[in-house]
OpenMM code with the backbone's topology and positions (N, CA, C; nanometers):
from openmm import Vec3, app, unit

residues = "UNK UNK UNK UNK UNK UNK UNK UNK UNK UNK UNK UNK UNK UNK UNK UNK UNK UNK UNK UNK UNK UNK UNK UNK UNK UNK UNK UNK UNK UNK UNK UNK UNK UNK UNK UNK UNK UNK UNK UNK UNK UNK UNK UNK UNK UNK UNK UNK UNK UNK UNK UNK UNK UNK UNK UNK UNK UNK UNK UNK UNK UNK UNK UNK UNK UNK UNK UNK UNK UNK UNK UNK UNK UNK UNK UNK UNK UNK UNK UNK UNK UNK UNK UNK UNK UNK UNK UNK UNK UNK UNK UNK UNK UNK UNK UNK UNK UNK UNK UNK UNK UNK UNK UNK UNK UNK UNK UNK UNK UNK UNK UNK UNK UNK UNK UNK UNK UNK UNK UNK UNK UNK UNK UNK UNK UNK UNK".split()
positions = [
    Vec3(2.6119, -1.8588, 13.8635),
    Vec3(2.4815, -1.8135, 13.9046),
    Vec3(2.5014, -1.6917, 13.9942),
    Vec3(2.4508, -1.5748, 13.9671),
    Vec3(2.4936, -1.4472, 14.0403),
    Vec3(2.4256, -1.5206, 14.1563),
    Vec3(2.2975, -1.5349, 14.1981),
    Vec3(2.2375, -1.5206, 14.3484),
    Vec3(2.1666, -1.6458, 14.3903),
    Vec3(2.2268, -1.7385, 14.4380),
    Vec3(2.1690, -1.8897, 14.4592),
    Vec3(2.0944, -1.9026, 14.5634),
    Vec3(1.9246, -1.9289, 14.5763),
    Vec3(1.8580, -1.9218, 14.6732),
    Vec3(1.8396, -2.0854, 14.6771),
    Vec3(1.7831, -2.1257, 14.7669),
    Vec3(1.7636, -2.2516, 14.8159),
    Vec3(1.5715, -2.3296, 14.6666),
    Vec3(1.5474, -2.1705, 14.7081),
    Vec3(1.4340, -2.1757, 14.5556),
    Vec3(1.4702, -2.2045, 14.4537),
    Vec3(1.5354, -2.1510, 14.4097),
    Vec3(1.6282, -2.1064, 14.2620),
    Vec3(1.6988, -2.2290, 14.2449),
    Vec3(1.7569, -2.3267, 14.3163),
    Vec3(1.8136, -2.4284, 14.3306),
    Vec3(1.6939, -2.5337, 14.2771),
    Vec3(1.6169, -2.5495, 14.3517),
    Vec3(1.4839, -2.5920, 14.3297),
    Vec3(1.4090, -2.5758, 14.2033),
    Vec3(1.3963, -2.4894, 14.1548),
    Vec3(1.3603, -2.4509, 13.9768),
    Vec3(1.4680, -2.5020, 13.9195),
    Vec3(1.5426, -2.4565, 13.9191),
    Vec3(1.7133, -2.5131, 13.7917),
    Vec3(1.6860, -2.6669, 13.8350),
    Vec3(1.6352, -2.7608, 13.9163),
    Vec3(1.7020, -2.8539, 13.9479),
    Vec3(1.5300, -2.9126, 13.8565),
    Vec3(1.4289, -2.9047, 13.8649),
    Vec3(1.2871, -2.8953, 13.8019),
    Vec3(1.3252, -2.9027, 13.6197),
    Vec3(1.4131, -2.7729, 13.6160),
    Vec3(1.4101, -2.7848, 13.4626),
    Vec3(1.5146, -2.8779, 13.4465),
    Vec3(1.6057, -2.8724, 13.4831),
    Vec3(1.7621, -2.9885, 13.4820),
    Vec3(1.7116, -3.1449, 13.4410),
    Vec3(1.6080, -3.1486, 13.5298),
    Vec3(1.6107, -3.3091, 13.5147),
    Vec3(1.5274, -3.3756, 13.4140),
    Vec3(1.4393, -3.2267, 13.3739),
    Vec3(1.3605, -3.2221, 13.2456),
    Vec3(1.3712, -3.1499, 13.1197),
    Vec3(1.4996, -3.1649, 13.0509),
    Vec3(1.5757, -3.0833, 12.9840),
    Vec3(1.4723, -3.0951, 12.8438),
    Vec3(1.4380, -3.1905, 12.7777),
    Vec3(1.3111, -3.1985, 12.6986),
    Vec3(1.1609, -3.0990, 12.6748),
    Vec3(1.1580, -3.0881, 12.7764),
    Vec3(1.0350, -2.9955, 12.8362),
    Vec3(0.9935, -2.9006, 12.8524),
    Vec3(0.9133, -2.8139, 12.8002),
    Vec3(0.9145, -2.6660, 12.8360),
    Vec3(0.7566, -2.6618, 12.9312),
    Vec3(0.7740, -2.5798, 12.9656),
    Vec3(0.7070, -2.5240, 13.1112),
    Vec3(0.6164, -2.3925, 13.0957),
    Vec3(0.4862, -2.3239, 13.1307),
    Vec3(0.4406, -2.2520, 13.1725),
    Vec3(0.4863, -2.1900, 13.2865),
    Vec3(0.4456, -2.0704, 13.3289),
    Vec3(0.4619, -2.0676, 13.4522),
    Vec3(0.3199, -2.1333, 13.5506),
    Vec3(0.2047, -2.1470, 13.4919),
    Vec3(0.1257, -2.2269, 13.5567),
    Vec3(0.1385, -2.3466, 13.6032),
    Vec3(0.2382, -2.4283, 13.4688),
    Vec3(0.3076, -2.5490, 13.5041),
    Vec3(0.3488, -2.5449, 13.6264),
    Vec3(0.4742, -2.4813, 13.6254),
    Vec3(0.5509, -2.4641, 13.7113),
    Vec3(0.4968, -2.4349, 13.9172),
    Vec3(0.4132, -2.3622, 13.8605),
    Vec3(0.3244, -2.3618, 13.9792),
    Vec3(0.2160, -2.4444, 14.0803),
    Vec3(0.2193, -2.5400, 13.9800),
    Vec3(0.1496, -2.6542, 13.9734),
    Vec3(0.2044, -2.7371, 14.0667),
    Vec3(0.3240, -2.7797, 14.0137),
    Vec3(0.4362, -2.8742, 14.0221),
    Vec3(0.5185, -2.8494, 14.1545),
    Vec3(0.5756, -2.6432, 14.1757),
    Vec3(0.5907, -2.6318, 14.2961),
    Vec3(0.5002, -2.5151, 14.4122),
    Vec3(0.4049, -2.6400, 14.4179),
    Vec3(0.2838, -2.5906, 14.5492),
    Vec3(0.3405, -2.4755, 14.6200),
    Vec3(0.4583, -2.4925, 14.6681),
    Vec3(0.4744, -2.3966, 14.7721),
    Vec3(0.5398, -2.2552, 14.7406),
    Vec3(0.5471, -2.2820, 14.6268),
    Vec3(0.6393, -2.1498, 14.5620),
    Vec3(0.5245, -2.0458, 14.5382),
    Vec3(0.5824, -1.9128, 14.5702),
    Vec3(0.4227, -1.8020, 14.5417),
    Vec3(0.4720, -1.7430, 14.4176),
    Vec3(0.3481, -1.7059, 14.3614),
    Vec3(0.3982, -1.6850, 14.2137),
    Vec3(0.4787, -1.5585, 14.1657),
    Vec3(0.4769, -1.4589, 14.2900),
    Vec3(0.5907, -1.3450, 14.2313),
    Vec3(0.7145, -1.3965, 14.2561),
    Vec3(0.7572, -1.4915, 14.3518),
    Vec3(0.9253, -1.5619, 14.3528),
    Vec3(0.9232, -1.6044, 14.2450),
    Vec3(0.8294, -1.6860, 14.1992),
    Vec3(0.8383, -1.8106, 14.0341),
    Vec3(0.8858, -1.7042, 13.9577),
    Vec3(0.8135, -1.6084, 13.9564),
    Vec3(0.8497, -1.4878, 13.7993),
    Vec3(1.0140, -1.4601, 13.8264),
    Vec3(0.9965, -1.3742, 13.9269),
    Vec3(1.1231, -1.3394, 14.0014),
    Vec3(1.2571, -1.4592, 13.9439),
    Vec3(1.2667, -1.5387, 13.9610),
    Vec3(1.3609, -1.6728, 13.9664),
    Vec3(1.3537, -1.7166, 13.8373),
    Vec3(1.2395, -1.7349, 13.7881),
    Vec3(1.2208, -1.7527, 13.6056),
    Vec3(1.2989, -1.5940, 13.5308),
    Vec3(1.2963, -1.4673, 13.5336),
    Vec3(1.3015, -1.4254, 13.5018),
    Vec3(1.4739, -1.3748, 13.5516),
    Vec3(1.5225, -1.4718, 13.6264),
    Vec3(1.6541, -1.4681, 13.6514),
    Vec3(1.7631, -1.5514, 13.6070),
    Vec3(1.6854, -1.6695, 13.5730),
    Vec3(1.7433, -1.7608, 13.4804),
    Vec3(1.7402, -1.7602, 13.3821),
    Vec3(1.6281, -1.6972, 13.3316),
    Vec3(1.6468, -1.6515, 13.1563),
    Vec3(1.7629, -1.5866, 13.1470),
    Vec3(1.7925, -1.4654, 13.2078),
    Vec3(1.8923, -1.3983, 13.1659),
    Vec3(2.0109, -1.4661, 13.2294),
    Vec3(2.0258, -1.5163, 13.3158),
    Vec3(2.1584, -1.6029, 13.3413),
    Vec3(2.1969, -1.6689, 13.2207),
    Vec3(2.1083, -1.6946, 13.1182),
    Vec3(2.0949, -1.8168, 13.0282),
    Vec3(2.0721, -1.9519, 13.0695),
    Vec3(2.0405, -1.9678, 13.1494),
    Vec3(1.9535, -2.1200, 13.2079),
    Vec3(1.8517, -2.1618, 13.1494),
    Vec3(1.7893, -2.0485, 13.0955),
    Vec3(1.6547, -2.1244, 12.9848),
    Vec3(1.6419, -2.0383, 12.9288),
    Vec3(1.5448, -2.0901, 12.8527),
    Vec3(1.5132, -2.0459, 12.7117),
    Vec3(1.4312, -2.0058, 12.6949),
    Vec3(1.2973, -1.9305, 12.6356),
    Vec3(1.2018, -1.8802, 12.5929),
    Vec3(1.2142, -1.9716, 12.4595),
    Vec3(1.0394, -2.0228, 12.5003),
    Vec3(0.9784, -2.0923, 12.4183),
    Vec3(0.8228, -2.0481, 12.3965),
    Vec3(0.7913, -2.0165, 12.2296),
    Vec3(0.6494, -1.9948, 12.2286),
    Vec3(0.5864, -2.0681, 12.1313),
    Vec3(0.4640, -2.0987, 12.1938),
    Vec3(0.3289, -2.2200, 12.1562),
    Vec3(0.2901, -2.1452, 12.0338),
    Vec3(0.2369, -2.2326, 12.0128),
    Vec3(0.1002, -2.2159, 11.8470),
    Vec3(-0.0154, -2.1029, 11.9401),
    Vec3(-0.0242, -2.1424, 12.0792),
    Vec3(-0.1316, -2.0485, 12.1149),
    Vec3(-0.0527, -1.9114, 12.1818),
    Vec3(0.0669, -1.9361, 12.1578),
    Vec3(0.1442, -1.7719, 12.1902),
    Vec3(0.1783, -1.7768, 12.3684),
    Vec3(0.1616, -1.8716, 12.4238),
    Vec3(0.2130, -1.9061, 12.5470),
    Vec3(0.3872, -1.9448, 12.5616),
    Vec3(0.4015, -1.8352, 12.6657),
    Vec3(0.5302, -1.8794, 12.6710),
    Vec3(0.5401, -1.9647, 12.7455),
    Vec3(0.6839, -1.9908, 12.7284),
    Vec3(0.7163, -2.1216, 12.8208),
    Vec3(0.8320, -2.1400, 12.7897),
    Vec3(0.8827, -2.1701, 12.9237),
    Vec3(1.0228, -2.1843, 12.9776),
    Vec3(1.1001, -2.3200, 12.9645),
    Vec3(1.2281, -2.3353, 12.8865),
    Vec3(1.2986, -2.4787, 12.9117),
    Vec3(1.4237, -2.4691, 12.9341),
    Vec3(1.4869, -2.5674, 12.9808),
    Vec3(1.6133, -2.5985, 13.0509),
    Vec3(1.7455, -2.5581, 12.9280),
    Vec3(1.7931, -2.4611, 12.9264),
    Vec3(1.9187, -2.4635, 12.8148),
    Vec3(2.0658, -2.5198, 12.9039),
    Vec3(2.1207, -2.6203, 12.8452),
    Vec3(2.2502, -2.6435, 12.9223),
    Vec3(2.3451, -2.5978, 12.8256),
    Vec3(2.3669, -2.4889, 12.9106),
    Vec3(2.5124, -2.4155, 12.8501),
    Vec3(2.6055, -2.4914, 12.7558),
    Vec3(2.6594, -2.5771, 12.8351),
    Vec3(2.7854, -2.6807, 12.8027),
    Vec3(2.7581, -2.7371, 12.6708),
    Vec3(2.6181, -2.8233, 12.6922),
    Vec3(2.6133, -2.8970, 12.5986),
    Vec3(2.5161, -2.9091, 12.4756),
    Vec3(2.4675, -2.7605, 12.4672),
    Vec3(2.3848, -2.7422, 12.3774),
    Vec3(2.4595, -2.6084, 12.2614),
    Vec3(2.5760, -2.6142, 12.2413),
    Vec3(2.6420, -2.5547, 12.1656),
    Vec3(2.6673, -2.7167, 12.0373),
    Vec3(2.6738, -2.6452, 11.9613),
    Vec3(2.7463, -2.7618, 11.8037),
    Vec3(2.6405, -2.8174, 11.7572),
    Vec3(2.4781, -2.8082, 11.7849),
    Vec3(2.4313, -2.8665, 11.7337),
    Vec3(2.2676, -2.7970, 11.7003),
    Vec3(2.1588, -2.7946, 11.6761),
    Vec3(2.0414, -2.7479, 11.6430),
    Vec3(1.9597, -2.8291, 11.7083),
    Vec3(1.7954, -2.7560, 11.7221),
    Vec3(1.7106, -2.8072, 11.7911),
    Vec3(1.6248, -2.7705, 11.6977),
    Vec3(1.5026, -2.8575, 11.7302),
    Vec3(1.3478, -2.8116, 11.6721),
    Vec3(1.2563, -2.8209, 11.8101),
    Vec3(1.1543, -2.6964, 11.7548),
    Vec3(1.0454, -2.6856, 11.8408),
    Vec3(0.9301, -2.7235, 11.7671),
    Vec3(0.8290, -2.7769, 11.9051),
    Vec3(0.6860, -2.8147, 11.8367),
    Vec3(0.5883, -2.7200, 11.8442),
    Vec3(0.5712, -2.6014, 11.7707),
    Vec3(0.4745, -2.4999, 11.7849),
    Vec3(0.3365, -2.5709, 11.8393),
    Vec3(0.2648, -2.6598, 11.8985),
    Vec3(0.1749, -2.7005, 11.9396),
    Vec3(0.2156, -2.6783, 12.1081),
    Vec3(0.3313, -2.8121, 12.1410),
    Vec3(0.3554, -2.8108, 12.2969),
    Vec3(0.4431, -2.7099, 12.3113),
    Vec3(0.5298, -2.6788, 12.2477),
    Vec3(0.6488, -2.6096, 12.2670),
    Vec3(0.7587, -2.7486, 12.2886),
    Vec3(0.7491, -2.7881, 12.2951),
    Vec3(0.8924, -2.9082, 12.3561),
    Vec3(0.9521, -2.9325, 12.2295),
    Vec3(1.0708, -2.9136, 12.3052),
    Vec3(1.2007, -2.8776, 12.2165),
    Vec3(1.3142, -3.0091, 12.2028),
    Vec3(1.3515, -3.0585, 12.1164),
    Vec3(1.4176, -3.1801, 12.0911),
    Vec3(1.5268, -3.1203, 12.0552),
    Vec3(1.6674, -3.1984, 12.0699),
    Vec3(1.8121, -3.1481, 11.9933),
    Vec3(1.8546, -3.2499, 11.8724),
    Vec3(1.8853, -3.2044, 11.7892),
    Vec3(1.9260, -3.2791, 11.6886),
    Vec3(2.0416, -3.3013, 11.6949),
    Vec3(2.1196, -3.4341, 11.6562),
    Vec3(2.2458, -3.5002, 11.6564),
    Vec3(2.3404, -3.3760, 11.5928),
    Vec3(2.4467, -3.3877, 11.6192),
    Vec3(2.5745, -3.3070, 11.5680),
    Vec3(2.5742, -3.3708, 11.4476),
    Vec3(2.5827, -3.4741, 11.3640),
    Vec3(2.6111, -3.4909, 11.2439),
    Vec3(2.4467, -3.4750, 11.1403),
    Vec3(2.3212, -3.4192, 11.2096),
    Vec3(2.2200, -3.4126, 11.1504),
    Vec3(2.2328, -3.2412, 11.0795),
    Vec3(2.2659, -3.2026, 11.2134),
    Vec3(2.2865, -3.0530, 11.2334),
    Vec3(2.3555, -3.0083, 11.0947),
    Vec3(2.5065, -3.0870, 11.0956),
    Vec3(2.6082, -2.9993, 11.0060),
    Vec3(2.5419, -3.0719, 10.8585),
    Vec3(2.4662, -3.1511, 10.8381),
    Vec3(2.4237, -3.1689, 10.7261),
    Vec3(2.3136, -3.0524, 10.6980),
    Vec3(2.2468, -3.0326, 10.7988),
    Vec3(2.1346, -2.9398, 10.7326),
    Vec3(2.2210, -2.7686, 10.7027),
    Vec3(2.3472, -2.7826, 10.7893),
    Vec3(2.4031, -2.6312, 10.7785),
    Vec3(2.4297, -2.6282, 10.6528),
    Vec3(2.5173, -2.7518, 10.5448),
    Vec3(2.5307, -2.7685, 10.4268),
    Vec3(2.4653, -2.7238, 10.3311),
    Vec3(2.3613, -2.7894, 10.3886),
    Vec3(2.2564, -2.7751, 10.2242),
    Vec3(2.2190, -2.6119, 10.2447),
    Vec3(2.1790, -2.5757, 10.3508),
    Vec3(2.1686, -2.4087, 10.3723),
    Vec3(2.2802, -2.3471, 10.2782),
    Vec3(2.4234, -2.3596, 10.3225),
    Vec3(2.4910, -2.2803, 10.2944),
    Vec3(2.5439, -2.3237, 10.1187),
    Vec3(2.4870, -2.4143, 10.1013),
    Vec3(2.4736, -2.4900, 9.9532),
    Vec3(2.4055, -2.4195, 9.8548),
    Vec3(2.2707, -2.3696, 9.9399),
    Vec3(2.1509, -2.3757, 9.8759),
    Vec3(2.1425, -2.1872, 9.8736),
    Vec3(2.1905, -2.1441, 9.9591),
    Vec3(2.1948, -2.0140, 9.9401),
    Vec3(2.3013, -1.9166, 9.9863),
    Vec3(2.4179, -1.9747, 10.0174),
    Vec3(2.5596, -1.8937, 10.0282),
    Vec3(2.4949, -1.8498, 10.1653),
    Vec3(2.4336, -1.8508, 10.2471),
    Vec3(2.3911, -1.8434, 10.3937),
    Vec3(2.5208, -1.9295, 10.5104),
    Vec3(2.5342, -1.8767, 10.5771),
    Vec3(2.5902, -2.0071, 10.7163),
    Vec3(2.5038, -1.9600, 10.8288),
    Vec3(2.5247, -2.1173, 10.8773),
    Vec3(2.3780, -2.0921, 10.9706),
    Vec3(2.4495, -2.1251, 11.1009),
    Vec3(2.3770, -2.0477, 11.2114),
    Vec3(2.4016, -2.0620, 11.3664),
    Vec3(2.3990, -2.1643, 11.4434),
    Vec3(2.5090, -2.2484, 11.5291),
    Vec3(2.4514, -2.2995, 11.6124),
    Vec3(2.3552, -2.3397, 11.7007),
    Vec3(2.2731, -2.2290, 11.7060),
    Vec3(2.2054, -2.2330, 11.7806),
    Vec3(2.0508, -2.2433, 11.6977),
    Vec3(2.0759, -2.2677, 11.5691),
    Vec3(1.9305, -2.2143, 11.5114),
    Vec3(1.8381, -2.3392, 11.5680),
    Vec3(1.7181, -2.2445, 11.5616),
    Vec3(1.5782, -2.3350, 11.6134),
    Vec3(1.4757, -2.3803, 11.4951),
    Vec3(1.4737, -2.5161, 11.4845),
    Vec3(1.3850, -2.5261, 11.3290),
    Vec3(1.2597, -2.5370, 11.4410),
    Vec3(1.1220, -2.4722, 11.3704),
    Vec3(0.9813, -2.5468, 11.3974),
    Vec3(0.9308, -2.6456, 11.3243),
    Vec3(0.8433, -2.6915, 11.3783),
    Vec3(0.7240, -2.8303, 11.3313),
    Vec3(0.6695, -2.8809, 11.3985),
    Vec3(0.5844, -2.9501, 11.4125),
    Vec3(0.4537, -3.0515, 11.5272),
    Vec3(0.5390, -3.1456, 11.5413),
    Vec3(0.5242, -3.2012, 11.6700),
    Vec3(0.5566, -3.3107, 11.7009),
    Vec3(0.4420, -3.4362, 11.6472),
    Vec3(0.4574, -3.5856, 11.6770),
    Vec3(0.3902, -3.6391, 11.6403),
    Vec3(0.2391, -3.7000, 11.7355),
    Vec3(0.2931, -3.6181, 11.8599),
    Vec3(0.1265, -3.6093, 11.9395),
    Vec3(0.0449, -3.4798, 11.8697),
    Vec3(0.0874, -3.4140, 11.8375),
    Vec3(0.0293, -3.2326, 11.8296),
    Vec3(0.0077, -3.2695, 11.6947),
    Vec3(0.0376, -3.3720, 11.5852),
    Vec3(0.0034, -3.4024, 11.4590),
    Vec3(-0.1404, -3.4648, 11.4895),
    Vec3(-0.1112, -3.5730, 11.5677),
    Vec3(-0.2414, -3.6164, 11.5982),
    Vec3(-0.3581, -3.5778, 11.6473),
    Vec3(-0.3459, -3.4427, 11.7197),
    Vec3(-0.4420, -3.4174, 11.7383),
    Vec3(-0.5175, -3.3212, 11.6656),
    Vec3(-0.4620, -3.2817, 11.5750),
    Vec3(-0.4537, -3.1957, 11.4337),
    Vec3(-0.5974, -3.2593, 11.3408),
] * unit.nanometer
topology = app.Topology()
chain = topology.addChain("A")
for resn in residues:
    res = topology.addResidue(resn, chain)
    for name in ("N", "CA", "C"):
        topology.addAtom(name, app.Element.getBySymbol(name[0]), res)
């Protein structure tokens, strides 16, 4: 982490424990009362590029911020729910099956890191 504020500690530790979850910055503001909202940007917009999170965008084009853990989000794929944005990881042996049929299906190899979309099954329901 280039510049560790006692704040910044405080956000990473917000998204950390909610690694599932993606965030507004309204969220976020919500959640920490005391934070003023040019530090939030400031500190959000420092962890993105640290790679601490991720950019995530809604069905309504809202971004929103979630927890990427370096370590342990390599080897495997995620899907997002274009409704909430919340982002699930898929098993390592789900992953290299779907890389298969990709690279089966069209001489493609696909990224670690790729992001499939779809609704979750609240955002179906309310559909």
């Amino acid at each position: 982490m280039k510049y560790n504020t006692v704040r910044k500690q405080e956000l990473l530790a917000l998204f950390s424990a909610n690694p599932d979850k993606a965030y507004s910055v309204e969220d976020i503001l919500a959640l920490l009362v005391d934070m003023s909202q040019s530090t939030l940007y400031r500190l959000v917009a420092s962890l993105h590029e640290e790679g601490y999170l991720r950019k995530v965008e809604t069905e309504n084009r809202a971004t929103c911020y979630q927890y990427r853990d370096k370590e342990n989000c390599s080897g495997h794929m995620h899907i997002r729910c274009r409704g909430c944005g919340q982002v699930e990881h898929l098993d390592e042996k789900t992953s290299e099956i779907i890389r298969n049929l990709v690279s089966n299906d069209s001489g493609f190899s696909t990224l670690s890191s790729t992001m499939l979309d779809g609704l979750c099954a609240s955002c179906r329901e309310d559909k």
